[in-house]
C-alpha positions as a printed Julia matrix, in Angstrom:
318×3 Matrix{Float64}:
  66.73    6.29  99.87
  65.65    2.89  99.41
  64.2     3.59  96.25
  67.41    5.37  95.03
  69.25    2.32  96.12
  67.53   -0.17  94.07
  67.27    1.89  91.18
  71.06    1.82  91.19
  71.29   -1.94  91.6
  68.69   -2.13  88.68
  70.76    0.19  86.9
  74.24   -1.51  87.65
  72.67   -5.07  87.02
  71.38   -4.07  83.26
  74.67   -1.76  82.26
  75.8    -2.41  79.03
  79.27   -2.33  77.35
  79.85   -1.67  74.15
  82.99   -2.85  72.1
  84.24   -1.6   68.83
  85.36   -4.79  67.17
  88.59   -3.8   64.27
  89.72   -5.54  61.64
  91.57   -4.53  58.26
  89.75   -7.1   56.22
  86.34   -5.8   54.32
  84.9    -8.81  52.28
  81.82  -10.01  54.77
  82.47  -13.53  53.07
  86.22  -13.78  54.3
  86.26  -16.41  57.12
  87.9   -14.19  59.98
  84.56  -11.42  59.67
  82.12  -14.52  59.64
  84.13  -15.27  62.91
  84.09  -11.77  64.2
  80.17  -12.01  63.53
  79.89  -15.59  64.96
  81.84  -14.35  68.14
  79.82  -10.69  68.53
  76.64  -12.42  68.14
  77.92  -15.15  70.73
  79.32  -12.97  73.23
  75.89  -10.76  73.46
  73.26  -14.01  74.05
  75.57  -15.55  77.07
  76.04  -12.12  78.76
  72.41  -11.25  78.16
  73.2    -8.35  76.13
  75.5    -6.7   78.86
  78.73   -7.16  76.48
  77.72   -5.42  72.7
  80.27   -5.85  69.93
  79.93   -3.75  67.29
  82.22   -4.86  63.78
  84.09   -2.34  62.23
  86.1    -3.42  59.01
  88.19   -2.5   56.39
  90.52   -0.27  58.84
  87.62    2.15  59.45
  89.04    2.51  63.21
  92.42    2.93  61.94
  95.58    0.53  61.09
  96.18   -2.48  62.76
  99.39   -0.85  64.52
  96.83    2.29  65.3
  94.31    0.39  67.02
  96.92   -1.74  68.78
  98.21    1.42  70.53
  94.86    2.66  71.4
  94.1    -1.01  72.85
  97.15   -0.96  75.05
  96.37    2.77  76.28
  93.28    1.45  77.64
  90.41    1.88  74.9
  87.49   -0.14  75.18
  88.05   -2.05  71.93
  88.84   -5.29  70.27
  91.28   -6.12  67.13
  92.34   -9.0   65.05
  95.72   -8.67  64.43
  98.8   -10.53  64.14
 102.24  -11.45  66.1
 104.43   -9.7   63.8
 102.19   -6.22  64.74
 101.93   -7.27  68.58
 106.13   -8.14  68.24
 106.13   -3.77  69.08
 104.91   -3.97  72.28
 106.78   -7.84  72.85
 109.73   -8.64  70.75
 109.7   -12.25  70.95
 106.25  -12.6   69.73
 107.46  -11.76  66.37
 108.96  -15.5   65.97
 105.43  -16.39  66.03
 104.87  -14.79  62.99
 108.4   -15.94  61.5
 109.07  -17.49  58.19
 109.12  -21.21  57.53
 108.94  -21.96  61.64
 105.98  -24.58  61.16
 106.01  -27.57  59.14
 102.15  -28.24  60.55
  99.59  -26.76  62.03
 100.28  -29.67  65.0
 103.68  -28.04  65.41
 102.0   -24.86  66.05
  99.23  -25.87  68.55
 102.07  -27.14  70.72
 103.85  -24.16  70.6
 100.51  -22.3   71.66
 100.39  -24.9   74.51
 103.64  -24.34  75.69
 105.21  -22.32  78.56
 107.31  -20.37  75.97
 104.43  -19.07  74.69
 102.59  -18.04  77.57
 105.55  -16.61  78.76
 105.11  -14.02  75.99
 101.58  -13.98  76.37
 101.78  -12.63  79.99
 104.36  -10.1   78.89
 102.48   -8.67  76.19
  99.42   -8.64  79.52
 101.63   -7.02  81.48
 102.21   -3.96  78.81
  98.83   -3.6   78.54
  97.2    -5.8   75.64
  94.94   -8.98  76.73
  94.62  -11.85  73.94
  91.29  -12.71  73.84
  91.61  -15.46  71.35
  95.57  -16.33  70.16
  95.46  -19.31  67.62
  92.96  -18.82  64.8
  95.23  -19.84  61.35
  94.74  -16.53  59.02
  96.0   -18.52  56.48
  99.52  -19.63  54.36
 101.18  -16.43  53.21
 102.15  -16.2   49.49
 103.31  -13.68  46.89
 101.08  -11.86  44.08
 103.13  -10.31  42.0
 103.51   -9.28  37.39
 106.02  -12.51  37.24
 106.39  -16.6   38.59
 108.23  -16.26  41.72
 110.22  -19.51  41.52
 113.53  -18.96  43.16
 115.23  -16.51  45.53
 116.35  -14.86  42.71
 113.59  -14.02  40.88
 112.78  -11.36  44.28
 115.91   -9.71  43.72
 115.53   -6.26  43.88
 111.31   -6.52  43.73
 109.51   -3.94  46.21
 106.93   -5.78  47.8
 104.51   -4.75  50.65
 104.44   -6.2   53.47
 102.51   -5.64  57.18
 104.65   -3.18  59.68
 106.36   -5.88  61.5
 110.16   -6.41  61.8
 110.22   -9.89  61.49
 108.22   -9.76  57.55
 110.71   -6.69  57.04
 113.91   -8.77  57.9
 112.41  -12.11  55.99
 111.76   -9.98  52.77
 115.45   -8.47  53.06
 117.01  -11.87  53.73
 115.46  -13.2   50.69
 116.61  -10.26  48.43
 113.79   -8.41  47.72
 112.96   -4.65  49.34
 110.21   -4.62  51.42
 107.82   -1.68  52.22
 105.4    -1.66  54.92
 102.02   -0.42  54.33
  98.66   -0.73  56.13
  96.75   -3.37  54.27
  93.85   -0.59  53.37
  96.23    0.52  51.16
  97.74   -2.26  49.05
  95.62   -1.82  46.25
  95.8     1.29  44.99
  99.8     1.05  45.76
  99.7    -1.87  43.6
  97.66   -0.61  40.77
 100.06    2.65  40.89
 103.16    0.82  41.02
 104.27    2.27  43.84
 105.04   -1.8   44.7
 105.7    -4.26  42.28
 103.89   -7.43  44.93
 102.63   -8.11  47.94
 102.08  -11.09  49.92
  99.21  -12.16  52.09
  96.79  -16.11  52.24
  94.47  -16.4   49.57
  91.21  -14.91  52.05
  92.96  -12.06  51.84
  94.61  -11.69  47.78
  90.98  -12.67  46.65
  88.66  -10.86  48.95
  91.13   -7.58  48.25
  90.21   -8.38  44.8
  94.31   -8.07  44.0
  93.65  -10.29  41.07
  92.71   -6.96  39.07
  95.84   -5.57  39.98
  98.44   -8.46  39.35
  97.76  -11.56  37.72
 100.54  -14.52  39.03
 100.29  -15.95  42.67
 103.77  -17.71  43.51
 102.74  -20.48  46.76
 105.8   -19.31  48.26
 104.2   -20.42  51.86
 106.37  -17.91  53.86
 104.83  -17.65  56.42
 101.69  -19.84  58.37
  99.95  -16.47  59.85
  97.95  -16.92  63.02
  95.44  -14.39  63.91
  94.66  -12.86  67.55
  91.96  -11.01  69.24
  93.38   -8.51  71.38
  91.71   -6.17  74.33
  92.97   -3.8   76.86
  94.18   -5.53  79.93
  92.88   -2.85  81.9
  89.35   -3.01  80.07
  89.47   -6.87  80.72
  90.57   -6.62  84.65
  87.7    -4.37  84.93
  85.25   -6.11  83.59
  83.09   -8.75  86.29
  84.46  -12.23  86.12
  81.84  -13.67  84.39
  82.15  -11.18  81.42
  85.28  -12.23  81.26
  84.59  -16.06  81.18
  82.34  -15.2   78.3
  84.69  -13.31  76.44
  87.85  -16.05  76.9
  85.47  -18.99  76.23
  84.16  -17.67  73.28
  87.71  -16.44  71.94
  89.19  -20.14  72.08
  85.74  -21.32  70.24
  86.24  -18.23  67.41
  90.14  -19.73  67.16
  89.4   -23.02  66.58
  86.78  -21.75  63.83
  88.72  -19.17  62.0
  91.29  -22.25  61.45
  88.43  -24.61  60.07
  86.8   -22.37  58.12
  90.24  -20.76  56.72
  91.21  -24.43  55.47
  88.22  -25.05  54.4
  88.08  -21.76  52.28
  91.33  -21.93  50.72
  90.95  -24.0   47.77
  88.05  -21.86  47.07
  89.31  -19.17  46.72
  92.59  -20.25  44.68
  89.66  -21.58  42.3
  88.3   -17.86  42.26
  91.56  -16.58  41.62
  92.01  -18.98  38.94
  88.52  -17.37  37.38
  89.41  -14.43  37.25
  92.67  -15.27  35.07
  95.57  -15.76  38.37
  98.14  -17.94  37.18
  99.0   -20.38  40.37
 102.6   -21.16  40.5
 103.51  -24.13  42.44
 106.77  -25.15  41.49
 108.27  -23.29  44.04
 111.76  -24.1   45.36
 110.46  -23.34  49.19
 113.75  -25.02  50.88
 115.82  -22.26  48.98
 113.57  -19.66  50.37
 113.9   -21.15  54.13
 117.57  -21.29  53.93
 117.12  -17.78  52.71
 115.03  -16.55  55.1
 116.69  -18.2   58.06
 118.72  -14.89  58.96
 115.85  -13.21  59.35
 115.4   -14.35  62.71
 118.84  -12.79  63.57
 117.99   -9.3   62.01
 115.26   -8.96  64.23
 116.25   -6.53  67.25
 114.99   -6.9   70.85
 115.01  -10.74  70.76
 115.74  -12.36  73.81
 118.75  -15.04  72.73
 117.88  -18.6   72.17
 114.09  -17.7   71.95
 114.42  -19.08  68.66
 115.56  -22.26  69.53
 113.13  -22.65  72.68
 110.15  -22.67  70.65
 111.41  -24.75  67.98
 112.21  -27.24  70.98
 108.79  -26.17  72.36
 107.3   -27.77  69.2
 109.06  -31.15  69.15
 107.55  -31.92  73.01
């Protein structure tokens, strides 16, 4: 018996746990998968192996709002996604993701630090997704499209993809255009078969996607500033010893704060590779007529709890 016992306790003590790390992105040289490496590799030296993440990319798990669902029914998995996807499961969190809300990254680091969002944070805990990491930029959003996107007007009537999340859906609309939500897997191919006439996403993204064969002007409409998250199953997490969880929240704020270096760092890079491969770069943008614009989207948006809006606006100015 005493043998039995110890073998158990051996057993127990050298368990591993393996996690199937998601993302939609597929270029290894895009900043967030160097992260997701960085992190995996990070994550198995503290716990001594015990924790195993495994990288899957390029939606091979599924969608972003597929593996989000899976996540919050309890699988034993991680995702980078985004506030506008998690906004299903928590309304609010879709201001997070809203258009023109940030006029710095400052203003969005105290919104992070504030009570309004952890408010939202412990809501979207509650339903059953755990942010691992919340505040790692993903980049400034702008839109690829056959024309200069200059004005308001010139999106009249243009299908352009855009994530599933209301509040992209509602900015798109309040600007004139017709959105279409696809999985990001897909945006090539809809492009190059015109089932879209543009899509929008940060320059990581439009080059490593290699969109540039597909449409040849990039309008810096700076829409949106798009935060990445790592997300887990709360009831994965909660199950999980304490100091596997230490390891995985420790190294989550480290991957955060360098997905947002290397993302600026990137950036002009890749507008320069753009540029190579013949992009024209608008940058004569009228972006205060696309923020009045885009302004109603934040009432289109259902499920908001009133005067969110406001709160972390007034969030940001503490």
């Amino acid at each position: 018996m005493a043998v039995v016992g110890m073998t158990m306790l051996a057993s127990a003590a050298t368990a591993q746990t393996v996690l199937r790390f998601a993302t939609s992105q597929v270029n290894p040289e895009e900043p967030v998968i160097k992260v997701m490496k960085d992190f995996a590799d990070k994550v198995k030296a503290r716990s001594e192996g015990k924790l195993q993440v495994s990288l899957f990319t390029g939606d091979q798990l599924g969608p972003q709002k597929k593996v989000n669902e899976m996540i919050k029914s309890g699988a034993r998995m991680l995702n980078v996604t985004d506030y506008g996807q998690l906004s299903q499961f928590v309304p609010d969190l879709g201001i997070v993701a809203g258009p023109y809300l940030y006029t710095s990254l400052e203003q969005a680091q105290r919104l992070f630090a504030s009570d309004v969002f952890d408010s939202m944070a412990k809501k979207l805990e509650a339903s059953g997704i755990k942010l691992i990491m919340a505040d790692g930029l993903f980049g400034y959003r702008h839109v690829i499209s056959s024309k200069p996107v200059r004005t308001p007007k010139d999106m009249e009537g243009m299908t352009i993809r855009v994530p599933p999340s209301p509040i992209m859906l509602a900015t798109f609309k309040s600007i004139g255009a017709r959105p279409t939500d696809l999985p990001w897997s897909e945006v090539y191919n809809s492009l190059q078969t015109n089932v879209v006439d543009a899509a929008e996403a940060n320059y990581g993204s439009l080059a490593g996607s290699k969109l540039y064969e597909v449409r040849k002007v990039v309008s810096e409409t700076g829409h949106q500033i798009m935060f990445a998250a790592f997300v887990t199953s709360t009831s994965f997490f909660n199950g999980l010893p304490p100091e596997q969880q230490k390891i995985l929240l420790e190294e989550g704020k480290a991957a955060g704060a360098q997905l947002t270096r290397r993302t600026l760092e990137s950036d002009a890079a890749y507008a320069k590779s753009l540029k190579e491969h013949g992009v024209q770069i608008v940058t004569d943008v009228d972006v205060k007529a696309f923020a009045e614009k885009a302004r109603a989207a934040y009432d289109a948006v259902p499920g908001l709890t009133p005067g969110i809006v406001e709160q972390a606006r007034n969030a940001m100015k503490q």
